[in-house]
C-alpha positions, 0 to 999 in steps of 0.5 A: 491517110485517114490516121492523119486526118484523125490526128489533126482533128484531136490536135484542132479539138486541143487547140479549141478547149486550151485554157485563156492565156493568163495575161488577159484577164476576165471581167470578174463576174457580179457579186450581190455580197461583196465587201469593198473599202478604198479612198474618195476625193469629192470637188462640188459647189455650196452656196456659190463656194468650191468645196472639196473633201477627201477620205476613206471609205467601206463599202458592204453590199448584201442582195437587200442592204448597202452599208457605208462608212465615210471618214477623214483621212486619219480615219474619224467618222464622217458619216455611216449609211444604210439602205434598205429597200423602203428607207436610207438612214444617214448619221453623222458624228454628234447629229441625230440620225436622218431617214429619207426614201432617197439616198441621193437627196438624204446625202445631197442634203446632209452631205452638201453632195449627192452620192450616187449609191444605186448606180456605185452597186454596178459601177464599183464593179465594173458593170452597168445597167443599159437603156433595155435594164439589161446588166451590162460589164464595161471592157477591161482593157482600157479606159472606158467610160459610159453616162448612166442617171446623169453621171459620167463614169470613166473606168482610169485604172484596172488591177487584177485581183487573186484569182485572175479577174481584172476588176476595178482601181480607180473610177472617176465619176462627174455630175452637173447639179442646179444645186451643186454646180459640176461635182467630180467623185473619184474612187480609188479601190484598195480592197475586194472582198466577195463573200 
């Protein structure tokens, strides 16, 4: 009797430890470093005109610097940005570079829209900050969305990137400016690349 007991326990203690079935992914944990590039497609107001613009973009994140490249979608440069903790600088083919302390109003400024670059850290990965300012992951099973600074962010699409994790494909993201009327940002993910 008391080998059976003993065999069910080592059998139960099994069951307990036995690796997550492959077929439900985990979030992917939060990387500080990571290279990232997809396409966008952007709708806002300018001046009481609709206006939209679609295109490519790279995305390289450090713990201190965000570095991105907007362009056409044949691949010309619209525009290369840099954030740093103190400053963010914007340049546009043939225009001198811009400085300003706020990536939102730099952007919304040059741009004609606001790109919202401190919450895009989280958001591009899944996760967000809470009212506590405790990070937060979305759930990766299905469509999720949350508003964080004004911004509507919905998580549409998810992939599952080599190692297992389920991470991010497609993120559609809505604002209502004064300036800019309802603006409709939707990200598409092509390429993830923690470092």
């Amino acid at each position: 009797m008391r080998y059976l007991i003993l065999v069910f326990a080592l059998l139960l203690g099994a069951c307990q430890t036995a690796p997550s079935i492959k077929g439900s992914p985990s979030a992917a944990p939060y990387y500080k470093v990571i290279s990232l590039s997809g396409r966008l497609s952007v709708s806002y107001q300018q001046l009481g005109k609709a206006q939209s613009l679609q295109g490519k973009f790279t995305w390289d994140q450090t713990a201190n610097t965000t570095s991105i490249a907007l362009f056409t979608p044949l691949g010309q440069t619209i525009a290369q940005i840099m954030i740093e903790p103190e400053r963010a600088m914007l340049q546009q083919t043939g225009e001198a570079l811009r400085i300003a302390k706020d990536i939102n109003v730099l952007t919304s400024d040059a741009l004609g829209w606001p790109l919202p670059v401190n919450g895009l850290k989280e958001w591009l990965q899944g996760f967000y900050t809470n009212a506590l300012g405790q990070q937060q992951v979305v759930m990766r099973d299905a469509q999720t969305g949350f508003i964080d600074s004004g911004w509507e962010v919905q998580y549409v699409l998810w992939q599952e990137d080599g190692s297992g994790y389920r991470i991010p494909k497609r993120i559609d993201l809505k604002h209502l400016s004064k300036r800019h009327g309802e603006i409709n940002l939707k990200i598409v993910l092509d390429s993830w690349i923690p470092k």
